[in-house]
N, C-alpha and C positions, 0 to 999 in steps of 0.2 A: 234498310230503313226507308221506307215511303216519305215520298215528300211531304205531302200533306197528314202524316198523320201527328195524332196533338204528342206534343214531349213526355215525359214522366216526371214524375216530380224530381227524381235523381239527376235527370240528364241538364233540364231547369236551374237545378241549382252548380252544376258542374259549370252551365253556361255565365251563370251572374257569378262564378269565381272568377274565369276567363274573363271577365268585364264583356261580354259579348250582349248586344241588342237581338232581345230575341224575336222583339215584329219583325226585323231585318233579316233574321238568320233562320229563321221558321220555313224560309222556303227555297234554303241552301242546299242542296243532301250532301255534299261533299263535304261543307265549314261547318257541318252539324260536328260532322265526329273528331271533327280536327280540334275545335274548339272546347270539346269534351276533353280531346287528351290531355289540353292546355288546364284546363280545369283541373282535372285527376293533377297534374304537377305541381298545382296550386294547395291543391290539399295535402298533397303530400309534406308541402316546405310548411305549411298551417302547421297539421302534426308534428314534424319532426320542432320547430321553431318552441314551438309548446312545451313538448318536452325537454328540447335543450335548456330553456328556460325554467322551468319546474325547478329542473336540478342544481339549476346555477341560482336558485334563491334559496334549496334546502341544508344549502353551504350555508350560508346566510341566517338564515332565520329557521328557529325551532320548531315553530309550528311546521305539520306538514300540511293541511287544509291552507295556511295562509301561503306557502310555497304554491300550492296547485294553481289558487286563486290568483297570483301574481303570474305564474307563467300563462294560465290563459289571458289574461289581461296582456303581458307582450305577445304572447304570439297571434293575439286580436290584431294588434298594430303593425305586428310583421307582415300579416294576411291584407291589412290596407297599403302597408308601402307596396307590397310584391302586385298586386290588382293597379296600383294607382301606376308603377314601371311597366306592366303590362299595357296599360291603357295608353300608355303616351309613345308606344313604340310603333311609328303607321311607317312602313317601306314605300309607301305613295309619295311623300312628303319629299321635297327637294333638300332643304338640311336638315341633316337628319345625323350625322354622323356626331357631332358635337353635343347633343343631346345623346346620343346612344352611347356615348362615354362616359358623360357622368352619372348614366342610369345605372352603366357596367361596374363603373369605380364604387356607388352606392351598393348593387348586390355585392358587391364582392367583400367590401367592407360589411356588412350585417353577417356573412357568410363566415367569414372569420373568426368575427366573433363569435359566433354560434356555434361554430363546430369546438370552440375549448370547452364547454361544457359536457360535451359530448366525447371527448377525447379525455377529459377527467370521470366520466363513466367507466370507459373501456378500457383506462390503465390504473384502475383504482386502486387493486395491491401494491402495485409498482411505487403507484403514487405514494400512499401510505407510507410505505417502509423507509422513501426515501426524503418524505416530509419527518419524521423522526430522527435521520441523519444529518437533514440540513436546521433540525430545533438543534440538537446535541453540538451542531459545528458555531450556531449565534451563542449558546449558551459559553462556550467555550470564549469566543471571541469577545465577548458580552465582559467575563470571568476578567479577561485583559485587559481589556479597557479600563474596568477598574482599579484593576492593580495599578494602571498607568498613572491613574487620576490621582492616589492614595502614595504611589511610591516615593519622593520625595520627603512626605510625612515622616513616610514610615522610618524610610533610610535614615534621617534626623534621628528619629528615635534608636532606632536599635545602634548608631552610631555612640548619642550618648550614655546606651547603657552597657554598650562594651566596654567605652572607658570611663566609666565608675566600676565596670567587675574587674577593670585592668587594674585599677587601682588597689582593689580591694585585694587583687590575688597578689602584687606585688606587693605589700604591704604586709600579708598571713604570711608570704617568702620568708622577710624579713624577720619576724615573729617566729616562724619555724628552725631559721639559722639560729637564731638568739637562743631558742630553747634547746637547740641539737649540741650546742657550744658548749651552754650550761652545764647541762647534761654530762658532756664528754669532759668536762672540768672536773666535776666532781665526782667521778668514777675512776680517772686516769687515763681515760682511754683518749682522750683527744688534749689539745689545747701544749699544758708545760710537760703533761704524763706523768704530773708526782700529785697524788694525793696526798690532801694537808693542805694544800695551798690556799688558804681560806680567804683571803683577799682578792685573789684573781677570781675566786670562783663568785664570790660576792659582788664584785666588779660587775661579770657577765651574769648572774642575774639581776640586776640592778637592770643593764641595761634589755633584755629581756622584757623585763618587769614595765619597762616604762615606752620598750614597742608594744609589747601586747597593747598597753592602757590608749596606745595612740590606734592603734589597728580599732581595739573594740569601738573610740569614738568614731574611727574612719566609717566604722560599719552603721553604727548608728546615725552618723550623716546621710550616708549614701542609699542606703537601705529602702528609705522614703521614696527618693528618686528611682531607684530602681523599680520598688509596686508601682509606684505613678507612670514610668512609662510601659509597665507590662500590662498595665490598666488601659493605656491608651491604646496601644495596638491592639487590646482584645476588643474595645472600644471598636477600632478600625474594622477589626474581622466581621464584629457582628455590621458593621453599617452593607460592607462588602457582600453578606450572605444578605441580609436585610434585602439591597437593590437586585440582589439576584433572585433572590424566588418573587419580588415584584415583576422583573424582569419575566420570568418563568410562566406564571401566569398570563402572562401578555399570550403567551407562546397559544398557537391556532393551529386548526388544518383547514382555516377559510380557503374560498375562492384562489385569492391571491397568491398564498404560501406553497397552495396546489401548484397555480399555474407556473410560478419557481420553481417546486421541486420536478415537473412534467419537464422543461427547460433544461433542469440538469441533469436528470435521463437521459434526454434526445444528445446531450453534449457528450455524457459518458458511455453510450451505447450506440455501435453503428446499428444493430439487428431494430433494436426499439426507434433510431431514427429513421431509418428505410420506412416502419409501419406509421409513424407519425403522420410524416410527409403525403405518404400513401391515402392516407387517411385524411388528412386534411384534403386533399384532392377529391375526395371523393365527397365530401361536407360539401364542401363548394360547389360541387356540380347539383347536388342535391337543391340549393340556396338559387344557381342560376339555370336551371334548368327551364323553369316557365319562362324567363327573360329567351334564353338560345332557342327553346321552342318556337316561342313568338316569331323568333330573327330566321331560324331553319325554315317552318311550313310554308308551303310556295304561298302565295298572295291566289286566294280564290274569290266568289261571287259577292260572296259577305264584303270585300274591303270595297268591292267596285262598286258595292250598295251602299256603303258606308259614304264615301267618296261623292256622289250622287247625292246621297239625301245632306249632307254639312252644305254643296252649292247650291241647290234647291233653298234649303233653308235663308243664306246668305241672301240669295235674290229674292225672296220672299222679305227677308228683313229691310233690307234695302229698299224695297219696291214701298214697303210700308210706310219707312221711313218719309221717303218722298213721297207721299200720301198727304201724311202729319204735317209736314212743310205746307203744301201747297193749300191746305186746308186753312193752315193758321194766315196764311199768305192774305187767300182770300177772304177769310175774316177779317182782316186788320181794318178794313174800312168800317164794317160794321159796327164793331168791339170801337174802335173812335168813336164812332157819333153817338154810343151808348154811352159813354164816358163823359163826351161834350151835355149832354140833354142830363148826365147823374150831375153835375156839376154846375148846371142853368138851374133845377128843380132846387139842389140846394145852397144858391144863392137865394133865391126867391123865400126860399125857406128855412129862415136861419135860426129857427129854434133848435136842430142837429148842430150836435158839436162836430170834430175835426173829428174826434175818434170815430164818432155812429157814423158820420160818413163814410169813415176808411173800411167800417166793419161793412157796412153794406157792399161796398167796390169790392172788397175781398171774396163776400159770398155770394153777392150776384153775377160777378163779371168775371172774377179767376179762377172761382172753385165750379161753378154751377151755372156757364154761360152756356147760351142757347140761342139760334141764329132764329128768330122767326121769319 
């Protein structure tokens, strides 16, 4: 590359990535291409940022045009934070280390982040299959939890309709002796074992006669209670399926759920955490690479130009400033007796109020003074 020859449009805009001053760098040959490569690393984290992003909104939001449009929009702001850590990293500077931490802490944190969206790209069956066994394991736990909520009820209930069926079977027992008695009284086969006996056998149906009539009423009490509580726990069941498929629907493969089941991967797999890891490492270098660049390239012509034109400037500011002072210094007599002679004219002339006065002092003497 010639020193003097004019840039290209490409090389130009590699340079305003890098934050590089091109009147300063135009007649570098060495910080030409240094700060191209810095550039190129810029672009690079631009694109990748972009598309991390894209993807971590198409989780998000339905639309795919509004996903695009939202990742270019942060990776616009990623491309200014990484230009703006670029721009404030000068190795000339005496502190300098306490600022290059918290610019390292800032890429490393964006970094981070940006590589899960990117890491829910590259394990996205994985992810899938295992976002589907961690729905099935809430649904499950979800399932308990209700039970838990509901159990007591329940217990109550099914408590009281065991003993009304307790009652009720103890009771047709009873009913059923009384009739097996009867029975066996008036056959001979059971009870005195002589047929004829028509007293005895009249006795035990009598008393038969008057369990059954107690049973049937048992049952016609109980009976009520028993629907009403088979009523209420079917009650119970539907409420239970009811919050469950509300429950269900909740159920996503967002962002979130992802980055959980990618989490219980890396826990249940050593192979898939090796490549995580691995991965993640290599996001991050992608994220700090323009920052390490900056920190690696030896210091060439460009920063000692740099360097050069900020104290020029300074003493140019400086020099001016003392300028300004001494100017107003020396005015101050003059701007007085302009003041005295505005203030002699309008006593003498006191048809000006206070205010037309002030307005005149305002624009003759502080906005638009002039030394003749």
């Amino acid at each position: 590359m010639v020193a003097n020859a004019s840039p290209s449009r490409r090389i130009r805009f590699l340079w305003w990535l890098s934050t590089a001053e091109e009147d300063l760098l135009k007649d570098c040959l060495i910080d030409k291409n240094r700060y191209a490569i810095i550039g190129m690393l810029v672009l690079g984290t631009w694109t990748f940022a972009t598309l991390a992003w894209t993807y971590f909104f198409s989780t998000v939001v339905a639309q795919w045009w509004l996903s695009l449009l939202l990742g270019i929009f942060m990776g616009g702001i990623i491309l200014q934070i990484d230009r703006a850590l670029i721009k404030g990293i000068s190795r000339s500077g005496k502190q300098k280390l306490l600022p290059l931490f918290f610019r390292s802490m800032l890429a490393l944190s964006i970094g981070l982040f940006m590589a899960q969206p990117a890491l829910l790209f590259l394990f996205d069956k994985e992810v899938k299959v295992q976002v589907s066994i961690d729905n099935e394991q809430r649904k499950q736990k979800k399932m308990k939890e209700q039970e838990m909520v509901y159990q007591v009820e329940k217990n109550s209930l099914i408590e009281k309709k065991k003993s009304a069926k307790n009652e009720l079977n103890k009771s047709y027992a009873e009913v059923a002796a009384a009739r097996e008695s009867f029975i066996k009284e008036t056959d001979g086969t059971g009870g005195s074992k002589k047929v004829g006996l028509k007293n005895i056998a009249l006795a035990k149906k009598s008393a038969y006669e008057k369990l059954d009539i107690d049973y049937q009423n048992q049952v016609a009490a109980l009976t009520p209670q028993i629907n009403y509580i088979d009523s209420s726990l079917k009650i119970i069941d539907e409420k239970i399926l009811k919050e469950q498929d509300a429950f269900q629907s909740l159920l996503n493969n967002g962002f979130i759920t992802r980055i959980e089941a990618l989490n219980n991967l890396v826990k249940s797999s050593a192979a898939i955490a090796f490549r995580y890891y691995l991965l993640v490492a290599i996001l991050l270098l992608i994220e700090l690479m323009p920052v390490l660049a900056k920190l690696l390239l030896p210091v060439g012509t460009y920063e000692l130009k740099v360097k050069l034109q900020e104290e020029m400037e300074k003493v140019l500011a400086e020099k001016n400033q003392l300028l300004i002072n001494e100017f107003f210094e020396l005015s101050y007599t003059v701007r007085k007796t302009k003041i005295e002679e505005s203030l002699a004219s309008w006593q003498n002339n006191s048809l000006n109020s206070m205010d037309e006065q002030w307005s005149n002092f305002n624009k003759n003497l502080l906005i638009k003074e002039t030394v003749e």
